[in-house]
Every structure is written in structure tokens, then in C-alpha cells.
ZAROKE-969692 format. One line per 4 residues: number of its first residue (from 1); for each residue x, y, z of N, C-alpha, C. Coordinates in pm, 1 decimal, decimal comma, padded with zeros to 6 digits. Atoms other than C-alpha are relative to their C-alpha. Layout:
NUM> X Y Z X Y Z X Y Z; ...
END
This chain:
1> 00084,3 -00118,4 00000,0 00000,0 00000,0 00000,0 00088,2 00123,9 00000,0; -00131,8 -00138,5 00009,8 00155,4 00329,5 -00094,1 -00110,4 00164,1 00070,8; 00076,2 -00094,0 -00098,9 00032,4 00594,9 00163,3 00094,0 00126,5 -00066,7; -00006,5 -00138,0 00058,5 00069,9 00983,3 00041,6 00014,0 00117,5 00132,6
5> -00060,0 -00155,6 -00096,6 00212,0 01296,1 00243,7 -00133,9 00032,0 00008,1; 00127,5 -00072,0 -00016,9 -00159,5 01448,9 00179,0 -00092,4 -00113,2 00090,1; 00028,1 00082,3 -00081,9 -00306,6 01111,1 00334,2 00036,9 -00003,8 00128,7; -00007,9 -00032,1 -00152,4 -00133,5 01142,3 00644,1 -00042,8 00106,9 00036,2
9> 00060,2 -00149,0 -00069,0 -00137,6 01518,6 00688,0 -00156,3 -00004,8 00066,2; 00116,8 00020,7 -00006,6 -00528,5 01428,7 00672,8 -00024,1 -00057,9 00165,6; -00006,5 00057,5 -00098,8 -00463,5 01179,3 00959,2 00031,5 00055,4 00132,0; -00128,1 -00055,9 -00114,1 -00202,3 01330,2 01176,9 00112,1 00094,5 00012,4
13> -00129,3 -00112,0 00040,0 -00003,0 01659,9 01204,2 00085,3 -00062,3 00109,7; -00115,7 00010,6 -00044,4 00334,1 01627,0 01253,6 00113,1 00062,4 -00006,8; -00082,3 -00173,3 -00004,1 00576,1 01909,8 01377,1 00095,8 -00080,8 00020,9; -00156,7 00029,1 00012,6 00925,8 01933,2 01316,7 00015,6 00007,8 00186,7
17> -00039,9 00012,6 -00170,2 01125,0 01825,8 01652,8 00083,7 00135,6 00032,5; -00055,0 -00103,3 -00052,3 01327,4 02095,8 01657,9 -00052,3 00144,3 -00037,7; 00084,6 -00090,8 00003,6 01157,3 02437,6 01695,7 00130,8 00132,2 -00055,7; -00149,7 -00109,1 -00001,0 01518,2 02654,8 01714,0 00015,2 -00020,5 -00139,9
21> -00048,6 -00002,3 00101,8 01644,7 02808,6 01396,0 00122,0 -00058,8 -00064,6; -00180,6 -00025,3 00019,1 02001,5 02729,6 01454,0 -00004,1 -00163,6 -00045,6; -00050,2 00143,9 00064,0 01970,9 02354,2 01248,9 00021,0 00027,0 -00122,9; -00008,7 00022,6 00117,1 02054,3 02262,2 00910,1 -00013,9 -00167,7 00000,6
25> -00019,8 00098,9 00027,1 02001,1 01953,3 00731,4 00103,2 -00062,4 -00001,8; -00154,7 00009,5 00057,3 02347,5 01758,2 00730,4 -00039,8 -00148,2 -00051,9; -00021,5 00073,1 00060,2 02214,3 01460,3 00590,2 -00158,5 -00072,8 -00045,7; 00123,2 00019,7 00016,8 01877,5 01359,2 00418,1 00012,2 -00160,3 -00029,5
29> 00059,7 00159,5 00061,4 01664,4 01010,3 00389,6 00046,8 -00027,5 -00113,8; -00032,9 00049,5 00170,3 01827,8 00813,8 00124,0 00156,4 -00010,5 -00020,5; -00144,8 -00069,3 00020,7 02165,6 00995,2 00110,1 00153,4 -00123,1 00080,5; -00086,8 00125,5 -00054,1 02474,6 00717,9 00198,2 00129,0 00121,8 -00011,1
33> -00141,7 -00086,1 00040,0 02763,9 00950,9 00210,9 00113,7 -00038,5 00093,8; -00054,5 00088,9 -00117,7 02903,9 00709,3 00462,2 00074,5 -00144,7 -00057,0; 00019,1 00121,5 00066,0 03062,6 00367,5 00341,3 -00031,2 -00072,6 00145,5; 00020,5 00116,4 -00067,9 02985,3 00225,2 00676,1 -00177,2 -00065,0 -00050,6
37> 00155,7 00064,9 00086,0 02628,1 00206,3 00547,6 -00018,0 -00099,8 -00051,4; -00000,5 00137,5 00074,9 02682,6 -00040,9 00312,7 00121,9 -00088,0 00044,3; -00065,0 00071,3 -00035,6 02938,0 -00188,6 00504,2 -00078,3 -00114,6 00139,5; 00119,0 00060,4 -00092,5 02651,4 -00275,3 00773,6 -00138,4 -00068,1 -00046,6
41> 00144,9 00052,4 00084,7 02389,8 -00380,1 00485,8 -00101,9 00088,2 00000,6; 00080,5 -00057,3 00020,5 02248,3 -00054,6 00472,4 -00003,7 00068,3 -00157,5; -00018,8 -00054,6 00103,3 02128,3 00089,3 00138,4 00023,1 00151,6 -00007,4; -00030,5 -00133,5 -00005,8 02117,1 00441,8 00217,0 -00035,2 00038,1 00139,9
45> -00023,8 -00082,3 -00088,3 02081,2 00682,6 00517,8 -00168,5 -00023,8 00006,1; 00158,1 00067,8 -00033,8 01710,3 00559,9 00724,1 -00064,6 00134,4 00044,7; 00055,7 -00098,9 -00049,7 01625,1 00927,3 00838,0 00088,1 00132,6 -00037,4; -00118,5 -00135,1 00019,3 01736,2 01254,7 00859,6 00048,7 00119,5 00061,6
49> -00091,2 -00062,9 -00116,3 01994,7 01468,4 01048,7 -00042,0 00133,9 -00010,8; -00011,1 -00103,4 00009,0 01978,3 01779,7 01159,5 00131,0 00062,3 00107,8; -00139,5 -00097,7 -00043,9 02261,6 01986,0 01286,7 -00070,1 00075,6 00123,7; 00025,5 -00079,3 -00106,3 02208,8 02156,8 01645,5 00081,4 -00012,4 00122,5
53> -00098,1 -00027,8 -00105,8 02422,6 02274,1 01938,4 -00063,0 -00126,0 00151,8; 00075,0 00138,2 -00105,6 02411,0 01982,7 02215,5 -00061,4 00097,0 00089,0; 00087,2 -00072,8 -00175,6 02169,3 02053,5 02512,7 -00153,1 00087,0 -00087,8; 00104,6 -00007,7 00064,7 01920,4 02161,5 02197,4 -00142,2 -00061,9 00067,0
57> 00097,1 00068,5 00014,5 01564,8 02087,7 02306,3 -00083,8 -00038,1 -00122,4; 00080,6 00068,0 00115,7 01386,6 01808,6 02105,9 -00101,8 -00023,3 00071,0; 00154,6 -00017,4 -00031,6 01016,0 01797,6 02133,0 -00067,8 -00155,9 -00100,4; 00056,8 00100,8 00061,2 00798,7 01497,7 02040,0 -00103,6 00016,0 -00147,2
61> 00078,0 -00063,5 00114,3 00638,0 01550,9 01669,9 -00160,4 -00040,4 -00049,3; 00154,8 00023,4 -00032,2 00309,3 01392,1 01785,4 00004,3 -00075,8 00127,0; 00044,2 00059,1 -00166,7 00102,3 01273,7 02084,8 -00001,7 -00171,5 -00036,9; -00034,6 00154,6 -00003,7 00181,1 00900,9 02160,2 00051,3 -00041,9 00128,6
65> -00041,6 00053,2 -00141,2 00311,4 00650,6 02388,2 00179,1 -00014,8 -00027,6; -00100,7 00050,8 -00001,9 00680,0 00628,8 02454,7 00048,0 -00167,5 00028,0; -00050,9 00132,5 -00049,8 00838,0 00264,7 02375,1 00113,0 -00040,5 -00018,6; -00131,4 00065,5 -00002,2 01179,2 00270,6 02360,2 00060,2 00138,5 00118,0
69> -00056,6 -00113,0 -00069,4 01382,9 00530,8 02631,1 00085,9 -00044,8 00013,0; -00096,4 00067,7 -00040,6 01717,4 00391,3 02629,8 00177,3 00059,4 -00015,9; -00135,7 -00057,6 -00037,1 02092,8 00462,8 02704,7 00127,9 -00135,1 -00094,6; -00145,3 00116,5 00048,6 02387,1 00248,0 02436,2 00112,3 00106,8 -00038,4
73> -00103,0 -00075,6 00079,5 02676,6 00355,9 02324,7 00026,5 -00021,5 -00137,2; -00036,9 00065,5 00168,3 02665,2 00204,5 01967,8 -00125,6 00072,6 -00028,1; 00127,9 -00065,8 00102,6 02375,3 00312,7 01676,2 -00030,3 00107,7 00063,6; 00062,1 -00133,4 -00025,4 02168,3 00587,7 01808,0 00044,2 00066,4 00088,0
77> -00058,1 -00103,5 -00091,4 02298,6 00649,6 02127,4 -00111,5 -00042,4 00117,9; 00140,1 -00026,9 -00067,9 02070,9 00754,9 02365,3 -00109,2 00044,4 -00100,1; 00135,9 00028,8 00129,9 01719,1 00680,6 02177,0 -00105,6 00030,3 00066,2; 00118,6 00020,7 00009,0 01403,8 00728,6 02193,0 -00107,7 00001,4 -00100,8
81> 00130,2 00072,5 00073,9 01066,1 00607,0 02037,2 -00120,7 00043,4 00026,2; 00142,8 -00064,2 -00054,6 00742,4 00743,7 02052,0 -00085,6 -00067,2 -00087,3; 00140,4 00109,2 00078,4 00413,0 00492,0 01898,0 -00094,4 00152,1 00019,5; 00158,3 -00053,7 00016,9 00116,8 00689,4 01760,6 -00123,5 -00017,4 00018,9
85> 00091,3 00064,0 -00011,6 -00214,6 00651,1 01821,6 -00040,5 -00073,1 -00113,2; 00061,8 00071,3 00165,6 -00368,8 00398,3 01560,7 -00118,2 00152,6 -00080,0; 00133,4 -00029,2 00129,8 -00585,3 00532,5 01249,2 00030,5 -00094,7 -00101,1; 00013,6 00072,4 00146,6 -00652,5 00482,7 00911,7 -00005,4 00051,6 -00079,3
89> -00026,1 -00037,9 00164,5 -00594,9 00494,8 00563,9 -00072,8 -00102,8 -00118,4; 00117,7 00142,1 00107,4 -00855,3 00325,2 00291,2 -00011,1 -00141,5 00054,3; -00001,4 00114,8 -00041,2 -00922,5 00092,5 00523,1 00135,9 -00079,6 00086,3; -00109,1 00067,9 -00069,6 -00604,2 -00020,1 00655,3 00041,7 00096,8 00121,3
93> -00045,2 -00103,7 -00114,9 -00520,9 00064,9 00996,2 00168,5 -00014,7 00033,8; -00183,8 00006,3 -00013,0 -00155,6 00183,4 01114,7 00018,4 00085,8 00095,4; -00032,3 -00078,0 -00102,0 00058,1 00362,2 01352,8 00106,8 00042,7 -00097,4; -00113,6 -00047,5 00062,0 00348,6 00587,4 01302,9 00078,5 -00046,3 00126,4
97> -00101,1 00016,2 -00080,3 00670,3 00530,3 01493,5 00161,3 00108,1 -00029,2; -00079,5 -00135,1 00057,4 00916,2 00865,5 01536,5 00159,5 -00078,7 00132,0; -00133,1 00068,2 -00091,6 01267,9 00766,2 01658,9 00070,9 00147,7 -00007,7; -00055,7 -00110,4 00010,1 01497,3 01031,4 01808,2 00143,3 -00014,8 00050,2
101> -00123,0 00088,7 -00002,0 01850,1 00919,3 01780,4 00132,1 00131,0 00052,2; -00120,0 -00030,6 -00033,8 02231,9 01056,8 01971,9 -00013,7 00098,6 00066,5; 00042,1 -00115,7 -00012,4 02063,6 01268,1 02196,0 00080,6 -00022,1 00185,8; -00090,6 -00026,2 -00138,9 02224,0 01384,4 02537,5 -00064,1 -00067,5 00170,7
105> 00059,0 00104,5 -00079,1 01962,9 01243,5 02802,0 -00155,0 00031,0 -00028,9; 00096,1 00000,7 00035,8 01610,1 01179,7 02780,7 -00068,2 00076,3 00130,1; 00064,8 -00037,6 -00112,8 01334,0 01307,2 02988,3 -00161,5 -00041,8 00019,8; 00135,5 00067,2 00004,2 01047,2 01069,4 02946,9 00005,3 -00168,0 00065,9
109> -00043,7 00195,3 00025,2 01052,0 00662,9 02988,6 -00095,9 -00062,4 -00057,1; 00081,9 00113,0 00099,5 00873,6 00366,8 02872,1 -00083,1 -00016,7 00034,9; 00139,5 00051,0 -00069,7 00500,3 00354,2 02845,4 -00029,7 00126,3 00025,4; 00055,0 -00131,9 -00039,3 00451,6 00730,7 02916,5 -00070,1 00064,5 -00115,1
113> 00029,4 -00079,5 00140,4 00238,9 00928,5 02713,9 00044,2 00127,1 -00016,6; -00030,7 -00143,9 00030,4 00315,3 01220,5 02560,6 -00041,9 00080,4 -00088,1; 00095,9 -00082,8 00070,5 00177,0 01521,7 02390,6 00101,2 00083,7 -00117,6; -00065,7 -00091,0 00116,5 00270,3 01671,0 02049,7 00080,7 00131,3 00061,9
117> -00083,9 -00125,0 -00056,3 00546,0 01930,7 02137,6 00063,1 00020,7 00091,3; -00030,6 00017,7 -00075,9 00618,7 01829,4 02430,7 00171,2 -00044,8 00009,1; -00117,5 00051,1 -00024,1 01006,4 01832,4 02538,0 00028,7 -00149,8 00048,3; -00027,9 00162,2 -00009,2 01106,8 01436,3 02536,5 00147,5 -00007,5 00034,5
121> -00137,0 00028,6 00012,8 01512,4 01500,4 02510,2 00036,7 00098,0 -00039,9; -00105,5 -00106,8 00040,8 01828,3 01713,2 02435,5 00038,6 -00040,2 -00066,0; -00169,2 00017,7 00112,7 02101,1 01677,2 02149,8 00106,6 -00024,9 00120,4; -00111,0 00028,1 00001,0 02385,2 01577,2 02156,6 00086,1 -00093,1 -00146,9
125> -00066,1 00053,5 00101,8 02628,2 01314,8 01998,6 00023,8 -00106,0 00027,5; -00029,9 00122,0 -00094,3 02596,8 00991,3 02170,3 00002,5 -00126,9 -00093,1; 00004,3 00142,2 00129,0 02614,4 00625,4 01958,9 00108,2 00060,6 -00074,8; -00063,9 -00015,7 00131,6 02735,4 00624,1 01619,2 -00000,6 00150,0 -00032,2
129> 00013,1 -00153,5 00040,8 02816,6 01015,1 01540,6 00077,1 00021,5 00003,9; -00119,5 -00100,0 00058,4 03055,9 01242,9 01399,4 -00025,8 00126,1 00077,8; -00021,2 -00129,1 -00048,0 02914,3 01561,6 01551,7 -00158,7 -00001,2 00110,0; 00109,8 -00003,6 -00058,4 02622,6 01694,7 01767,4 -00114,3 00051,4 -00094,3
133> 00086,2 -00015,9 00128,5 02309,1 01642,1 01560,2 -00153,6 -00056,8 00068,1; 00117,6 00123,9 -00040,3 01936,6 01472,6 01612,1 00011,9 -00116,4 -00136,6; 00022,0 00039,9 00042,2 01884,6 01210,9 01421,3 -00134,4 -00052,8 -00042,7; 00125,3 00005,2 -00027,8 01512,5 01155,0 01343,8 -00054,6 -00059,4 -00132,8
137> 00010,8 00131,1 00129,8 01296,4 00902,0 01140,2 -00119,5 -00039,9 00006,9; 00151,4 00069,2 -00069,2 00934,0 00844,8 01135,5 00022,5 -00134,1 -00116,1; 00042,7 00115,2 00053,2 00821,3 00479,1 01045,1 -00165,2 -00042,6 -00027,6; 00143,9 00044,0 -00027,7 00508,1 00358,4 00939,7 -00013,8 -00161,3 -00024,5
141> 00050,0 00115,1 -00035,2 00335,3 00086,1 01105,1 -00117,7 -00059,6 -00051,0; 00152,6 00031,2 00050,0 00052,9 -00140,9 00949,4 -00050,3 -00141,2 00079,6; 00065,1 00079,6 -00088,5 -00194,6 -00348,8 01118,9 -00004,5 -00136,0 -00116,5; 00013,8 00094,9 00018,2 -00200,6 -00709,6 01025,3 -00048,3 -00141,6 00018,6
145> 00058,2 00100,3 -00068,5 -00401,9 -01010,5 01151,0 -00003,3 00060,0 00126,8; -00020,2 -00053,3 -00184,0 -00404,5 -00807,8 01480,7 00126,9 00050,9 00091,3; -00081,4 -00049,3 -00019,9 -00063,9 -00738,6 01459,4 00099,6 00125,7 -00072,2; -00056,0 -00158,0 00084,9 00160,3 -00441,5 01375,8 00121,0 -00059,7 -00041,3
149> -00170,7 00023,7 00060,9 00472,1 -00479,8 01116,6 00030,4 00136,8 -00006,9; -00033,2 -00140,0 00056,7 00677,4 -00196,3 01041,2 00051,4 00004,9 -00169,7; -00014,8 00012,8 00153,2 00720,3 -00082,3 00662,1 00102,2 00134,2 -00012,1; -00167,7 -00108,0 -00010,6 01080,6 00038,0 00633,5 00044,8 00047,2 -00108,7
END
């Protein structure tokens, strides 16, 4: 099923995480400008960076439940995950799933809800990273026999 920017909008607004001027893009969905990428079996770059001074507040880009709040030192870093409420699209129901990757510490945990806009985390540069950036990535989820896959 091929879901449309105007289809969601319809569904579910969704605000940029970072509100502050002071980002730039440093690396868009798609973009591999990395060879570890394909040295890890990735085809290109799963989300997309933005550039901001650590200690940046990041804000959640819709209301949902937090299900990941976690602390590694490899991939993202300090992560978090925020689940959408279900809807629908011609019939098929789905969730979104917004990941907010290398960020300095969180300020939510697992299972909490939270409200569009709402401060969730800071920047930084934690995991896999070259500089202080967010990393950020919505996914969409589709309902299936009663269960949810994600469509990456």
C-alpha cells in the first residue's frame, strides 16, 4: 500500500522536533555519504539529520506513547521512540513510529504518554556520530491479523 504525504497530513499533524532556527540539514533520507552504510547492509541513510548545538531541546512531533527510552553507546545512542495513536488509511489501519537518535539524556521513559510538542530530550552526539546532531525518522506501522509490522 503506498500511503501519500496528503493522506497522512489528513490523519495526523506532525511538527518538526526541533523548533530553534540554529539547524541545518546535514544529511537527508536516502543519502549514503558514509561507506559504513553499506558496510553494515544498509542501502542508504534511514532518516534525517539535523545539525544543532548539544543541550538543543527536542520535542515529540506527535502525541503518543513512549516505547523505547534507552541509554547504548553504539547506533543511536541515547534513543528514543514514541508509537502513535492507531488510524486509518482506505481501510487499513496503522501507527506511526518517530525515533529520536544521539541525543544527550532523555526526559520521558517507557510507556509514558506524551503530547505533540512536548520536550522528550536534548542533542547531543551519543552512539554512532561524527558531531552533535538529532537524528530523526518516522516509520510507518501497518496493522495485520491483529498485529503491527513496520514498513521500512
Amino acid at each position: 500500500m503506498t500511503i501519500t504525504s496528503q493522506q497522512l497530513a489528513e490523519k495526523i499533524r506532525i511538527l518538526h522536533p526541533i523548533q530553534a532556527v540554529n539547524h541545518l540539514v546535514a544529511q537527508k533520507f536516502g543519502e549514503n555519504k558514509m561507506p559504513l552504510y553499506r558496510a553494515i547492509g544498509l542501502l542508504g541513510h534511514n532518516g534525517e539529520d539535523y545539525t544543532c548545538p548539544t543541550g538543543t531541546p527536542i520535542r515529540a512531533c506527535f502525541s503518543g506513547v513512549v516505547t523505547v527510552a534507552i541509554v547504548a553507546n553504539v547506533g543511536y545512542g541515547v534513543e528514543v521512540r514514541i508509537e502513535s495513536d492507531e488510524f486509518e488509511i482506505e481501510g487499513q489501519k496503522m501507527k506511526l513510529e518517530a525515533i529520536y537518535g544521539h541525543n544527550l539524556r532523555f526526559l520521558v521513559q517507557e510507556g509514558q504518554r506524551v503530547n505533540e510538542g512536548q520536550i522528550i530530550s536534548y542533542s547531543d552526539n551519543t552512539g554512532y556520530s561524527t558531531g552533535p546532531h538529532l537524528h530523526f525518522e518516522i516509520r510507518v506501522k501497518y496493522e495485520e491479523s491483529g498485529f503491527y509490522f513496520r514498513d521500512y
